[in-house]
N, C-alpha and C positions, 0 to 999 in steps of 0.2 A: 602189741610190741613186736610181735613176728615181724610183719610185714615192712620194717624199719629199718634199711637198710645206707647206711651213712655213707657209705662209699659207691649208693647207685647213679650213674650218671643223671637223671632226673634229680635225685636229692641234692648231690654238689651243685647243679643249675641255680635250684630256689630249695631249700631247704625248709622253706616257712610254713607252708601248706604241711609237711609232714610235721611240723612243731605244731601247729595247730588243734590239729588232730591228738596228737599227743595230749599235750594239756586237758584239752575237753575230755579225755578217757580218763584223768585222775592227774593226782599232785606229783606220784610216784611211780616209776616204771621197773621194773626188770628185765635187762635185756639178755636176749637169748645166748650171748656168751658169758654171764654172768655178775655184770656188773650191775648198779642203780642209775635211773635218770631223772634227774630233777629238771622241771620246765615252766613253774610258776616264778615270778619275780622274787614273791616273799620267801619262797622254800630256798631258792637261789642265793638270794642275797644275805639270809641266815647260814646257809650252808657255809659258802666261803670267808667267813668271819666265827665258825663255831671251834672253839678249840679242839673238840670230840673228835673232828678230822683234820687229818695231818700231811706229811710228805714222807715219813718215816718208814713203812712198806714200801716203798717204791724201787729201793735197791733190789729188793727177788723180784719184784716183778719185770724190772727190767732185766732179770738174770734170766724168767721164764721166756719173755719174748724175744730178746735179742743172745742170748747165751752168756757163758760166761766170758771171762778172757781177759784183754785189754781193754774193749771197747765198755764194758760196765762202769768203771770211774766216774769215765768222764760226762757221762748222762748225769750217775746218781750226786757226785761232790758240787755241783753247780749249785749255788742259791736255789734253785728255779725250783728243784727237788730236797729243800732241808728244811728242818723245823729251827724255832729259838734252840737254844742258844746259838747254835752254829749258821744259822740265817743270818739274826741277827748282824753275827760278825764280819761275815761277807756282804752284805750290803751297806754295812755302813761304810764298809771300805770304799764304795765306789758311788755312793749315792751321790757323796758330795759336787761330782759333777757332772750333776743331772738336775739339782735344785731348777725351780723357775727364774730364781734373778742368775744362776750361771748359763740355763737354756737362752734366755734373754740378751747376752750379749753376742750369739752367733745371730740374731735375727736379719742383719745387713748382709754378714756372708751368707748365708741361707737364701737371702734376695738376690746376691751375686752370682750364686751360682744356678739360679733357677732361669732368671735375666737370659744367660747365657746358653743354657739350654734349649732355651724358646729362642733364642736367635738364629740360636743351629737349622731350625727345622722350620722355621716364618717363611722360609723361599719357596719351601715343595709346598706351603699350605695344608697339611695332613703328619700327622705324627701317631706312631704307634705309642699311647698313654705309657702302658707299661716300660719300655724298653727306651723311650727316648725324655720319660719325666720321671715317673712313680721309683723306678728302681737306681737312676745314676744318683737323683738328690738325697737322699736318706744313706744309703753306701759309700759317697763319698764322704757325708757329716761324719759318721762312725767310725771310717775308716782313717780321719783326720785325729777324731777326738783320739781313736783308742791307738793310733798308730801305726796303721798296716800301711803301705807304700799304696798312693792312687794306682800305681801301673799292675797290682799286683790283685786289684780285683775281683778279674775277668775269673782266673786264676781259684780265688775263692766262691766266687758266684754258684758256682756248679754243688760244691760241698753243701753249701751253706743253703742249697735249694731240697738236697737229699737228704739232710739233714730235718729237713723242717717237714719233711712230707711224711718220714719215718715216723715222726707224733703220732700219726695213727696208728701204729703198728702198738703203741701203750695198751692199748685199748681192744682196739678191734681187728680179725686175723684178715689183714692185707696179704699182700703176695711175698712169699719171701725173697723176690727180688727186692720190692722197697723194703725189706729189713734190712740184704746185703748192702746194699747200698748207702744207706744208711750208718752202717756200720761201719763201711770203708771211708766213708766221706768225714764222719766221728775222729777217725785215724788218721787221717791225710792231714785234717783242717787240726788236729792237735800238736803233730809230726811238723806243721810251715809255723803255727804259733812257740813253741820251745824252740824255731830256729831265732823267731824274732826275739823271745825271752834272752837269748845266749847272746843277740847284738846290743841288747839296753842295757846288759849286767856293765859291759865295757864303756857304752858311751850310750847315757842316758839322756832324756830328752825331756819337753813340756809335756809330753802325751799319756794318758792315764797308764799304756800299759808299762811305763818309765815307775808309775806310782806304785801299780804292783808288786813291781820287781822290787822297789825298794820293801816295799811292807812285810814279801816275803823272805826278803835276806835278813829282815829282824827277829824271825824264829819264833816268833810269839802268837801271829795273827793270822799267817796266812801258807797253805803248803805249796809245793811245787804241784803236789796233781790238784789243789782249788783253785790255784793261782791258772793252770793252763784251763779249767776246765770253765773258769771263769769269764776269760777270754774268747770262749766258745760262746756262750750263754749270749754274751754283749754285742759282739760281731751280728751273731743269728736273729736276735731279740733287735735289736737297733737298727734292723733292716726291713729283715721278710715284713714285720705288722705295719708298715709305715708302708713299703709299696702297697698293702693291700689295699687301707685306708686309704689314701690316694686315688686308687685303679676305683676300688669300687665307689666311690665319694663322687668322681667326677662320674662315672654311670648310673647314679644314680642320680645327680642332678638333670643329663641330660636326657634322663627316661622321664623327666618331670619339666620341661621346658619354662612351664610357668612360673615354678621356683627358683628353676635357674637366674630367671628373667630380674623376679626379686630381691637377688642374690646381687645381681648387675646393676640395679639400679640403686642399691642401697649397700655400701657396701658395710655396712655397721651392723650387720646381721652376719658377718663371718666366724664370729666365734661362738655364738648360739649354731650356724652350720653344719660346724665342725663336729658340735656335740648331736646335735643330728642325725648323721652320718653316721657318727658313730652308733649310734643308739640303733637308726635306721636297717643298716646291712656293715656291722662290725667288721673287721680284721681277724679276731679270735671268737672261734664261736662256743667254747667249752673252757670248763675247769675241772681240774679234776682231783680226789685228795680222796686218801684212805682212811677208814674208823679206824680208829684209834682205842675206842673201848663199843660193846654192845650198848645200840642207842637207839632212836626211832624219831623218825621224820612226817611229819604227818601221819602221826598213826600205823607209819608201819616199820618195823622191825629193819631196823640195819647193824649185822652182826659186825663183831671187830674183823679185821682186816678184811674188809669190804675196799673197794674201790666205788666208788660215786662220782659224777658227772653229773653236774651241774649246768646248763644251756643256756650260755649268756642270752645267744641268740635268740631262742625262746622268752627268755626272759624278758628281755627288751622289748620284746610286741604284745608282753601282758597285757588282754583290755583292763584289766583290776586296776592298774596302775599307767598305762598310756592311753588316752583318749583316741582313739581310729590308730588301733599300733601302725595296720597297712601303711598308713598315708605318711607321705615324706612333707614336713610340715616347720620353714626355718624357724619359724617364730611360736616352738614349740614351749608349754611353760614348765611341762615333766623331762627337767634337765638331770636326773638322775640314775641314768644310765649305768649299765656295768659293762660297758665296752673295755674297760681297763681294769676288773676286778674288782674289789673290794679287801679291806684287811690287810696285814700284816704282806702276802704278796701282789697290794697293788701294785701294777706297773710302775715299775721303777726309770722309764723315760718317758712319760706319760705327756710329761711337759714337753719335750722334745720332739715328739713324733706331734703332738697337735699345732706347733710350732711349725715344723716340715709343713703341713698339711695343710694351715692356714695361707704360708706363701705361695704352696704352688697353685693349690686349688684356686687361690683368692686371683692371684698373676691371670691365670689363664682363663678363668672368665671374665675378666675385665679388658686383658688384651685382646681376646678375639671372640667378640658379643656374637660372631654369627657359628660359632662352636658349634658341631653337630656331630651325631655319630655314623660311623661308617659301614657300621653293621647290623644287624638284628639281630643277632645270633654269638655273642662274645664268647670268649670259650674260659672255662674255666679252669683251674690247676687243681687236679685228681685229689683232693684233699678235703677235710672234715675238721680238722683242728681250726686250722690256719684258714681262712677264708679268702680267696685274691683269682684273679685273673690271669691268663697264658698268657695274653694279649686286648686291648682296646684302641684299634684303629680309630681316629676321627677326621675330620675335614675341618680346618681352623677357620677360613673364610678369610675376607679383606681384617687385618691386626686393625684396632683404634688409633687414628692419629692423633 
């Protein structure tokens, strides 16, 4: 486990090769900053469905790693970090529009605005994946459902990037630039959302964060600091894992040409794909939850307030459990995947982002069958939680007529 390092440029690249290894040395790990790593399917997929580990530590921990202050709230009050009851109550607040049959009727604007996007960029025949598909369509959905002004973005984009890279910093000792950063981005993006909170109390709207502000002026359900930090969680969450899914989904079919091909020719294989993809090179490659009481995982001792990690990543290329993990395979029949969790905090836009991911992915290889990449060499975004790309230049070729 020494030699494991999550933040080495080599590991961010491909990760898998060092999960491999991992696994084959045992079910269980200790890492040299003192956490636990789980990296078998089975240990995985029991792990984040076991009551014994929880979210409930996490408030010190983020008091250890990022300090105290202001910036502690709004990490720890988020659903993202609570156990029942208080989970519970926060997401049911907002599940409701997230369901499949309410994901379901954005499916035409979701087509409209992807349509659009590819028109933008069919003239130059080349579009950078990230920056001109994976990141406007998923940003603009969220940014409609939950309320933030399209022109206001750009604007969040930066936050909500610093934000997502600081997840390492739970864990593992990054630089304390990505903590500051992190922590100011925390600040800023809470500081622009209680301005939007202050314009819905006046004149409210159809949009969920109109719904909050109602639930919170009723004193019973919901506080000002879970209400903003809420808004934090959904903005971040409703974005970052949907451009990665995307970024890496379309790189990974076109590192696979002959799948892609089958993909093209069949399109009734796009939501086996998708789960694929997922399964394949996820968005989220970790979970993480602290013991809650003295417990043991395969045999070996995990004391209370431990923290454990859990390797989706890893887990999804179990041979126990996926036949050739390697191989990118659409018409795979081990569709049970933990790209989105499992338990009490499965992904709560699960339907949404696979939704995003089925049109654009689906859109562009169908509009332009001679799709290629532009690179060998893609570069990836300095991160270990969150899995995505900086950039994916391609060459579209002659669109289908």
């Amino acid at each position: 486990m020494d030699d494991l390092d999550f933040l080495a440029p080599e590991f961010v690249a491909d990760p898998y090769p060092a999960y491999q290894r991992l696994s084959a040395a045992g079910p269980v790990h200790r890492h040299p900053a003192g956490f636990f790593v789980l990296t078998r399917y089975d240990d995985v997929s029991a792990f984040i469905r076991d009551t014994h580990f929880g979210k409930s530590g996490y408030q010190a921990l983020f008091e250890s790693r990022f300090g105290g202050g202001s910036t502690v709230p709004w990490l720890g009050l988020s659903m993202l970090f609570r156990d029942p009851p208080d989970h519970t109550r926060l997401r049911a607040l907002v599940s409701k529009a997230f369901t499949p049959r309410v994901v379901e009727t954005l499916h035409a604007h979701i087509q409209e605005i992807v349509d659009g996007l590819l028109a933008d960029v069919a003239r130059a025949g080349q579009m950078d994946v990230i920056q001109d598909l994976a990141y406007p369509l998923p940003v603009t959905v969220i940014s409609e459902l939950l309320g933030v002004p399209i022109d206001h973005t750009d604007l969040v984009k930066g936050w909500s990037r610093d934000i997502a890279r600081a997840l390492d910093a739970i864990a593992l000792p990054v630089g304390q630039d990505v903590v500051e950063r992190g922590r100011r981005a925390t600040e800023e993006m809470v500081s622009y959302f209680r301005g939007l909170v202050a314009e819905r109390r006046g004149h409210p709207g159809p949009d969920l964060l109109s719904g909050l502000v109602e639930a919170e002026e009723a004193g019973d359900r919901l506080s000002e600091l879970e209400l903003l930090s809420t808004c934090v969680l959904l903005y971040v969450a409703g974005h970052e894992t949907t451009v990665n899914l995307i970024g890496n989904g379309l790189l990974a079919l076109l590192r696979h040409p002959e799948e892609c091909r089958r993909l093209q020719n069949d399109p009734g294989l796009l939501d086996g794909t998708i789960e694929e993809l997922l399964r394949y090179d996820g968005p989220v490659q970790r979970a993480g939850r602290m013991a809650t009481v003295d417990t043991v995982i395969a045999g070996v001792p995990i004391p209370a307030g431990s923290l454990v990690l859990g390797l989706l990543g890893a887990a999804n290329r179990d041979p126990a459990h996926f036949a050739e993990p390697d191989r990118l395979d659409l018409t795979r029949e081990e569709p049970r995947h933990l790209g989105f969790g499992s338990g009490i905090h499965y992904c709560l836009g699960a339907s949404l982002a696979r939704l995003e991911a089925q049109v654009a992915i689906g859109t562009v290889v169908r509009r332009f069958p001679a799709l290629s990449l532009a690179t060998d060499r893609p570069i990836w975004r300095p991160s270990s939680t969150l899995r995505g790309l900086e950039a994916l230049p391609v060459a579209l070729g002659p669109p289908r007529t």
